[in-house]
C-alpha positions in Angstrom: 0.0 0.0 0.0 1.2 3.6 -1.4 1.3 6.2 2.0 -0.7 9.2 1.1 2.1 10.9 3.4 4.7 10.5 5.3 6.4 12.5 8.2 9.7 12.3 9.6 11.0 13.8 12.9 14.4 13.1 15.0 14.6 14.2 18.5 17.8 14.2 20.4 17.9 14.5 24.1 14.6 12.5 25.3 12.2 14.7 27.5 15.0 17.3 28.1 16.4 17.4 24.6 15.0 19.0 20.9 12.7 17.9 18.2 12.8 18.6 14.7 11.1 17.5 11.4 13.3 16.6 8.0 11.7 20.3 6.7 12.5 22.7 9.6 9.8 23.8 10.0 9.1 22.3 13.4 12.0 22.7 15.7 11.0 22.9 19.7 13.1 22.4 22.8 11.6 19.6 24.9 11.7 19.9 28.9 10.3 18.1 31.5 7.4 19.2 33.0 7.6 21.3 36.3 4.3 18.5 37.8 7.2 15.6 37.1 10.2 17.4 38.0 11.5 19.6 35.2 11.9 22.8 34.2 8.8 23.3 32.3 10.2 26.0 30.2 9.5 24.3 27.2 7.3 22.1 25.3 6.5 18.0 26.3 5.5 15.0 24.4 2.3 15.1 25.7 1.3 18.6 24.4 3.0 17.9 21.3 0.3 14.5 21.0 -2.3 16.7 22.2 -1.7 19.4 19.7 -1.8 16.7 16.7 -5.0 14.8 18.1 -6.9 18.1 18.4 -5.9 18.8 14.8 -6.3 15.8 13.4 -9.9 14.5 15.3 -11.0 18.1 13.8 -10.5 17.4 10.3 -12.1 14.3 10.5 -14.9 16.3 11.8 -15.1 18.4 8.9 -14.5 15.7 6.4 -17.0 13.7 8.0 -19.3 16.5 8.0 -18.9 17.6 4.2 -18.5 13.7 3.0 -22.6 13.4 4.4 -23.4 16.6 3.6 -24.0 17.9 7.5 -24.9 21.7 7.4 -21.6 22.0 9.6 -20.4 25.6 10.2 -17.8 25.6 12.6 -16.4 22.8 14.6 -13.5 23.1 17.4 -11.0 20.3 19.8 -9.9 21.0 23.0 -7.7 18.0 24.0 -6.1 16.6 27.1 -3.7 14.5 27.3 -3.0 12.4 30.6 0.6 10.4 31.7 -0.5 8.1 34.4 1.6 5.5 35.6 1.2 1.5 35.9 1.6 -0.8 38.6 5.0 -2.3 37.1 6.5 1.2 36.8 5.4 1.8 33.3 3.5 4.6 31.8 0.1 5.2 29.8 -1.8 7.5 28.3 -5.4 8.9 28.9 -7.1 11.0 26.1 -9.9 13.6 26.4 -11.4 15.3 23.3 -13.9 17.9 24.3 -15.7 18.9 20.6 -17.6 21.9 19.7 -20.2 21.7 16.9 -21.9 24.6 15.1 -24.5 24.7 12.7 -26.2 20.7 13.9 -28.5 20.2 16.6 -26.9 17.8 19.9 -27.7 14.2 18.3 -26.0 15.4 15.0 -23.2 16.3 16.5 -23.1 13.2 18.4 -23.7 11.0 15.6 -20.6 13.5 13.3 -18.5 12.8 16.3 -18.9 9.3 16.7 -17.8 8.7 13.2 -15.5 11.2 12.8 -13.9 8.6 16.1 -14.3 5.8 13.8 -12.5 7.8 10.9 -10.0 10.0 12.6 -6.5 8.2 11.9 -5.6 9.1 15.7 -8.6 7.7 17.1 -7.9 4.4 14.7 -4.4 4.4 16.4 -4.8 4.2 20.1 -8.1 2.0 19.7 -7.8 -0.6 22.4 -4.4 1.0 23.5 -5.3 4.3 25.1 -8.8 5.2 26.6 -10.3 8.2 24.7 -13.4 10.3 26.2 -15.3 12.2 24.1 -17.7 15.1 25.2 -19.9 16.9 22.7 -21.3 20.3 22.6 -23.6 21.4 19.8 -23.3 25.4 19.6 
């Protein structure tokens, strides 16, 4: 199977290090942060996953939305994401996606959601790995 696209990112460091992609155009310093220890004067893993979830689950939203002809007019992500850790030491991660739906009434938006999970290549990712809430809020 042909990738429609393919991203490429090398990080140096860990936690406390820097992140890049092949193009530039994302370079961040990583830190630690201050809730586990660090520095927190820079950007995490976690808000890095967040950021591209948000993004992501949204465009599935939309795509969703115009691929059964929804009378969608705006649609917004506010994600969180949680590090817990395990019993044996290890770590996980916990997923909230809180979506905001214009232009349908509150089952609509429910049903757009609900697919959009089933569509989102995110969502389709974690399935069975990473517990994922979803709120809905038709506007």
């Amino acid at each position: 199977m042909t990738a429609l696209y393919t991203a490429h990112a090398h990080t140096a460091g860990g936690r406390d290090g820097h992140v890049q992609t092949d193009d530039g155009l994302l370079s961040l310093k990583l830190a630690m942060p201050k809730s586990l220890g660090g520095k927190g004067d820079a950007t995490n893993p976690e808000q890095l996953f967040a950021s591209g979830y948000a993004a992501c689950f949204e465009s599935a939203v939309r795509h969703v939305a115009r691929l059964q002809k929804l009378p969608l007019t705006d649609a917004s992500v506010a994600s969180s994401v949680s590090l817990f850790q395990n019993a044996e030491g290890g770590f996980y991660l916990g997923v909230a996606l809180a979506v905001t739906v214009s232009g349908l009434d509150q089952a609509a938006a429910e049903e757009l959601v609900a697919t959009a999970h089933r569509v989102c290549p995110y969502s389709n990712a974690v399935r069975g790995n990473i517990d994922v809430a979803l709120t809905v809020q038709a506007a």
